[in-house]
C-alpha positions as CSV (number, residue, x, y, z in Angstrom):
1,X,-118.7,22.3,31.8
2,X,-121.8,20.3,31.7
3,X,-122.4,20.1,35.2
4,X,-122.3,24.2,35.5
5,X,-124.3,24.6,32.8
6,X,-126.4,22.4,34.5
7,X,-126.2,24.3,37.8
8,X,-126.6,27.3,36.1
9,X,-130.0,26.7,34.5
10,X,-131.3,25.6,37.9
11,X,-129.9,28.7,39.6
12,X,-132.2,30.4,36.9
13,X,-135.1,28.4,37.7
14,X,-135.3,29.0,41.3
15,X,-134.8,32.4,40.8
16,X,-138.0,32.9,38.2
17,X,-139.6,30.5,40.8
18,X,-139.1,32.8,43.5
19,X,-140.3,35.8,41.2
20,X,-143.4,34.2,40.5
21,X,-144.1,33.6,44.3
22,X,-143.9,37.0,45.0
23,X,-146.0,38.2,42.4
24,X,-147.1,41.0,42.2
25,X,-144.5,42.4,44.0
26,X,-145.3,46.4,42.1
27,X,-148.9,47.5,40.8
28,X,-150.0,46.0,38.1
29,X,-151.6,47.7,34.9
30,X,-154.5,46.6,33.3
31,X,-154.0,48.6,29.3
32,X,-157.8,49.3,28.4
33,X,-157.8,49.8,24.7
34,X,-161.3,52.0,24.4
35,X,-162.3,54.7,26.2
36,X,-163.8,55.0,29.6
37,X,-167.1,54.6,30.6
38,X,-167.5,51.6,28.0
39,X,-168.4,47.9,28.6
40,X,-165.0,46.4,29.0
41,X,-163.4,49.5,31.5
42,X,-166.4,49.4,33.9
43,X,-166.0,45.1,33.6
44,X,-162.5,45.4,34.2
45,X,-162.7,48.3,36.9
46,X,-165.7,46.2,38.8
47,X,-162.6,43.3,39.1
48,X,-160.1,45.3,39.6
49,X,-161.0,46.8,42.8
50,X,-162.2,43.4,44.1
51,X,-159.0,41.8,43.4
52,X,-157.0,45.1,44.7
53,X,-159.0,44.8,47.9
54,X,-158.5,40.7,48.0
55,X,-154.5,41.2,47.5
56,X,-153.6,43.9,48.9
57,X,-151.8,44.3,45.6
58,X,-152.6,47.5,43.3
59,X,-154.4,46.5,40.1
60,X,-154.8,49.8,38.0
61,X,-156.8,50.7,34.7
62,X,-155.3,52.7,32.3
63,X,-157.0,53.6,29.0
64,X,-154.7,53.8,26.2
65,X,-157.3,54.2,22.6
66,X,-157.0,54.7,19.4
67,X,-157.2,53.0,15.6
68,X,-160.5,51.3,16.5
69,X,-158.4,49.5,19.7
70,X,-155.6,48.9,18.1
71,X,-153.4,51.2,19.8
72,X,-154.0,49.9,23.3
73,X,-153.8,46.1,21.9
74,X,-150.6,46.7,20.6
75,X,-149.0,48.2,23.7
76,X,-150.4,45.3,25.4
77,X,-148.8,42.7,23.1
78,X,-145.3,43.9,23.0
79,X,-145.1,44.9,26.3
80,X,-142.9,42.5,28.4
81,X,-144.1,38.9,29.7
82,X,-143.7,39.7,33.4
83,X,-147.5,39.9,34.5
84,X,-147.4,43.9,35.1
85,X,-149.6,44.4,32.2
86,X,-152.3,42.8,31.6
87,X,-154.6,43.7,28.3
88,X,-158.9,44.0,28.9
89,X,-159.5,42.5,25.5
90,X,-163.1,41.7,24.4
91,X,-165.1,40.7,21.2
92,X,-163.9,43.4,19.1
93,X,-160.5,41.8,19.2
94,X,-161.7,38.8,17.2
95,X,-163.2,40.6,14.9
96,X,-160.0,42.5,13.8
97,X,-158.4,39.4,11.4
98,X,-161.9,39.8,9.0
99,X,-161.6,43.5,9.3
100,X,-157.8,44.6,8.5
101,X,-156.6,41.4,7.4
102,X,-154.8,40.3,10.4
103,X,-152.7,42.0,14.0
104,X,-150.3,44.6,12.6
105,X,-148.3,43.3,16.1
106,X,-148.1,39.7,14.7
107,X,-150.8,37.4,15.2
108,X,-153.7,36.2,18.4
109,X,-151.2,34.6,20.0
110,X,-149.2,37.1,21.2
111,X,-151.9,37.9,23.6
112,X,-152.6,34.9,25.7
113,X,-155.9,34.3,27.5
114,X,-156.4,34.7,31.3
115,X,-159.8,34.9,31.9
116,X,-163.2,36.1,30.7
117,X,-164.6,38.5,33.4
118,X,-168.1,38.4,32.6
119,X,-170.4,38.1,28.4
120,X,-173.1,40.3,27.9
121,X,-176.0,39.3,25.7
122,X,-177.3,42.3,23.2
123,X,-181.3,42.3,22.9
124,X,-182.7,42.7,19.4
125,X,-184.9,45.6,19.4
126,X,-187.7,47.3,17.1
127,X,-189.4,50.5,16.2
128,X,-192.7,50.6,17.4
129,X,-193.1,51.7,13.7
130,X,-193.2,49.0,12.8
131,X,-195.5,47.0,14.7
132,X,-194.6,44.0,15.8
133,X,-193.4,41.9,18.9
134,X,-191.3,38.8,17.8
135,X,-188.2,37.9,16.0
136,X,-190.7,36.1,13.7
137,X,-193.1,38.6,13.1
138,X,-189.5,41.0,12.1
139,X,-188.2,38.3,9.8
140,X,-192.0,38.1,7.6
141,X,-191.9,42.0,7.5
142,X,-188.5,41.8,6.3
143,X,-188.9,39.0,3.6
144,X,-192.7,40.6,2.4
145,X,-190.3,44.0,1.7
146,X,-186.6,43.3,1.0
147,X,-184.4,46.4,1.7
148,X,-187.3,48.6,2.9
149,X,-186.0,48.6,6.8
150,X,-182.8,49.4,8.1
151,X,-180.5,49.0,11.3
152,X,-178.8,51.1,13.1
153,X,-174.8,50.5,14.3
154,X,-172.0,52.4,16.1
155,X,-170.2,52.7,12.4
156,X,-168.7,50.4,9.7
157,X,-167.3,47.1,11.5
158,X,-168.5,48.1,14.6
159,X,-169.4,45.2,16.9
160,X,-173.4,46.3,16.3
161,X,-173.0,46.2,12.5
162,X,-171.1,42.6,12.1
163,X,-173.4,41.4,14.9
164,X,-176.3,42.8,12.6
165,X,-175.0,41.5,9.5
166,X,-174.7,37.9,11.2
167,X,-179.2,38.3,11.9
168,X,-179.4,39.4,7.8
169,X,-177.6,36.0,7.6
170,X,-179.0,34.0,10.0
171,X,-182.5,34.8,9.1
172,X,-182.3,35.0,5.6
173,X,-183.3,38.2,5.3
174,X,-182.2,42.1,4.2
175,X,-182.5,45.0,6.6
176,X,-180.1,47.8,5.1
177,X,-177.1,49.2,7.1
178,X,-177.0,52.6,8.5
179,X,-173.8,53.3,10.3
180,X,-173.6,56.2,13.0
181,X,-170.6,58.0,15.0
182,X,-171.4,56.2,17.8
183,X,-174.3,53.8,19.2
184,X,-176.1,56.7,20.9
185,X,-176.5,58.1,17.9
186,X,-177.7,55.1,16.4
187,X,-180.6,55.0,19.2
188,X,-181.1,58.7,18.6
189,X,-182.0,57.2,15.5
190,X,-184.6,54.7,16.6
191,X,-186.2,57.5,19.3
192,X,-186.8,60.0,16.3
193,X,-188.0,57.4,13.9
194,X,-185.4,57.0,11.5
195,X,-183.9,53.9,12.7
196,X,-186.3,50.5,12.6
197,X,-183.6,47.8,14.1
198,X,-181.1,47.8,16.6
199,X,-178.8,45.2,18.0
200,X,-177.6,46.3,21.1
201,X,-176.8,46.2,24.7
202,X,-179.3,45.4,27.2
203,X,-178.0,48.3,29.5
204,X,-178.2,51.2,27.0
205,X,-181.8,49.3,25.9
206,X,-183.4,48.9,29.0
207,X,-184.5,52.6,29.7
208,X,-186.0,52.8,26.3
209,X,-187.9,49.4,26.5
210,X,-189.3,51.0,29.9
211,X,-190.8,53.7,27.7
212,X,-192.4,51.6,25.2
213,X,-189.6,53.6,22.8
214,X,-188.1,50.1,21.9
215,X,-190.0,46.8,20.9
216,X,-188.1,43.8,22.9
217,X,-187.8,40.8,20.8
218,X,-185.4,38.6,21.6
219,X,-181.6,38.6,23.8
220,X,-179.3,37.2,21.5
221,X,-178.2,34.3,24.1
222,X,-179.3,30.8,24.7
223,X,-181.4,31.8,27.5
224,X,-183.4,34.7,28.8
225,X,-181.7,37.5,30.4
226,X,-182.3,38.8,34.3
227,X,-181.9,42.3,33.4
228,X,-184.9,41.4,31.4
229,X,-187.0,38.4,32.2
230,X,-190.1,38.4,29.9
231,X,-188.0,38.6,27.1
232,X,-187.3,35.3,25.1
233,X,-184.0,34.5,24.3
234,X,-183.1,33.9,20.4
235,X,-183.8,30.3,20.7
236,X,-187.1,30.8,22.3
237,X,-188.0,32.7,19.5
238,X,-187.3,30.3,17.0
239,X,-183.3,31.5,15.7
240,X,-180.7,29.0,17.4
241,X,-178.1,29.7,15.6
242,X,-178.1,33.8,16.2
243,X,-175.8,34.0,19.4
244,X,-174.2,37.3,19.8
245,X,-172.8,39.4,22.3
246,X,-169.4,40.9,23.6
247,X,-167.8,39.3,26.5
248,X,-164.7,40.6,28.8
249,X,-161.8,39.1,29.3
250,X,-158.3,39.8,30.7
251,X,-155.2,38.8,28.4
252,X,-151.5,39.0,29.0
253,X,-148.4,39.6,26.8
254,X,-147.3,35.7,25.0
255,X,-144.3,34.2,27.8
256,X,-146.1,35.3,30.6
257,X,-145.3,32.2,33.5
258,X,-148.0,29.9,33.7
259,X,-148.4,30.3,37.2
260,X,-148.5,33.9,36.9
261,X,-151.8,33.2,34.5
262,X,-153.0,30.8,36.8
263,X,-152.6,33.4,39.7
264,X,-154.4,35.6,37.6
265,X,-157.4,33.7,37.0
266,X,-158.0,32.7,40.6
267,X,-158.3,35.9,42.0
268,X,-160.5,37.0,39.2
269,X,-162.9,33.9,40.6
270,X,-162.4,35.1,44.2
271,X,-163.5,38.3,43.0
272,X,-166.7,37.3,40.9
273,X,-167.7,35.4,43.7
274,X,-167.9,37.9,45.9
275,X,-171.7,39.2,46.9
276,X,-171.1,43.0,46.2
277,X,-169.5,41.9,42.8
278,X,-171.7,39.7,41.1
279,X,-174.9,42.0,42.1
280,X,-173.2,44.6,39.6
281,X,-172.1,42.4,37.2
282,X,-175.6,41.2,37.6
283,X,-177.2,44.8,37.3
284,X,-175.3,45.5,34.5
285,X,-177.4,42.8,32.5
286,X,-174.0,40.6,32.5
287,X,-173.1,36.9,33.5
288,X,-170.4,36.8,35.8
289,X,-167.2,34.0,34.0
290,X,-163.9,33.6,35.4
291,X,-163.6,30.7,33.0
292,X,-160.0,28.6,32.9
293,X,-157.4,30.1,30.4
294,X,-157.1,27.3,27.8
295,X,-161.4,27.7,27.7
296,X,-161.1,31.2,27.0
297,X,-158.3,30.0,24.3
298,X,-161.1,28.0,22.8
299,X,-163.9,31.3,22.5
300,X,-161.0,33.4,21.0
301,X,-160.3,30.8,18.4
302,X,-164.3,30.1,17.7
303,X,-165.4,33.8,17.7
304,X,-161.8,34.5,15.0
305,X,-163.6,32.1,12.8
306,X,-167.3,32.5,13.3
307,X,-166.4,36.8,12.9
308,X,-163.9,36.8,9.8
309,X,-167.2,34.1,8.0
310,X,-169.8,36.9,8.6
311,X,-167.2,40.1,7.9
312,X,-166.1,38.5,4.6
313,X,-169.3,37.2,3.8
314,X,-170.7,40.6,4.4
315,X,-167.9,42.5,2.9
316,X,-167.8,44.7,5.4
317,X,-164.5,47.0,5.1
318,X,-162.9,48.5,8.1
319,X,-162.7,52.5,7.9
């Protein structure tokens, strides 16, 4: 009896072996849990062609949103531990714990890190209102007038507003909260006056800064940003500790093989290293990653802590 049940459990392991080495052996979904368009589909879309192309093997986006990206998270986490669906988490995703109290699915684990695609730095960004050019120069104005100025988000416990929340924080200081629909709304807002700070991507910044429509002060990163070279970078200007951004990951159901992970994160590293690939990863004010799993295991479980600090700290209140 013992030897079958010995030969029987190797049986099984050759044959999840010999799965694994043919994987993917059928197209692979990527579940996308905000809408198109938006900084995590065109990340993932960028790599997904790239490792299409590099496999042979079709890797397919499909947005699935709802419930603030809980919907598509969900499907994601209890869908089976094969390597045919992959989840395109991002910040937000850390932030959820602080905002609802925990993953109505179970917990972070059940959606295990394969790689960050590529982080994005925001810029912090001022009316020309209000006159001035640094982060300094923003946090005297602040402190001379508590709760005179305001920032703009993309709504309650959006990524803007806890980011925003975390420089009230950080620089000791009060700017008052003004949630929108939506963060082009929220620069609407700043281009008719109404709105004196924003915290936002350099992408959707960049034509406005152009125009002299929005004050650069400082990326929120530990250095400068290409996308936008004369601007200092948060430590630069004198705030360290004010790091803030969204980065781009792929995660996959909890029990997905190892070696199916592994596989996973390789080709997203052949693909970030390819010329055509990093120039619009590049463009789109980004760093390309590709990091190993058990690192991006380590930013999920900083960023769950640093995020639920600043949410509860905040009391910010998901809606």
């Amino acid at each position: 009896m013992k030897l079958f049940r010995f030969t029987a459990a190797i049986a099984l392991m050759c044959v999840a072996a010999s799965a694994v080495a043919q994987y993917p052996s059928k197209p692979v979904r990527i579940v996308n849990p905000f809408a198109a368009g938006g900084g995590g589909d065109t990340a993932s879309r960028i790599v997904a062609q790239k490792v299409s192309e590099n496999t042979g093997k079709a890797f397919v986006v499909e947005n699935r949103v709802g419930a603030g990206g809980r919907v598509g998270y969900e499907i994601g986490a209890r869908a089976p531990a094969d390597g045919y669906t992959l989840i395109a988490s991002d910040t937000t995703y850390t932030m959820m714990p602080g905002l609802y109290g925990g993953y109505p699915w179970g917990n972070d684990l059940d959606l295990a890190p394969v790689t960050i695609l590529m982080t994005t730095p925001f810029v912090i960004v001022a009316n020309p209102k209000l006159k001035i050019t640094t982060v300094k120069e923003l946090i005297e104005l602040a402190k001379s007038q508590p709760g005179k100025f305001n920032y703009g988000s993309a709504g309650i416990g959006s990524i803007n507003h806890i980011s925003s929340e975390l420089l009230n924080r950080e620089a000791g200081i009060d700017i008052a909260h003004v949630p929108y629909k939506g963060m082009g709304d929220a620069i609407t807002g700043m281009l008719t006056g109404s709105v004196d700070v924003l915290v936002l991507g350099i992408i959707a910044a960049s034509p406005h800064i152009a125009s002299g429509k929005m004050i650069p002060l400082a990326v929120t990163a530990t250095k400068r940003s290409p996308a936008l070279p004369a601007v200092p970078s948060v430590v630069e200007a004198g705030l360290p500790g004010y790091l803030a951004g969204n980065w781009f990951g792929w995660s996959a159901p909890k029990g997905t093989p190892k070696e199916v992970v592994d596989y996973l994160q390789r080709e997203v590293v052949k693909a970030l290293a390819a010329p055509d690939v990093r120039d619009r990863v590049l463009a789109l004010g980004s760093d390309p990653s590709g990091i190993a799993p058990a690192e991006f295991e380590v930013v999920v479980r900083n960023d769950l802590k640093r995020w639920t600090e600043v949410i509860r700290a905040a009391g910010i209140k998901a809606q």
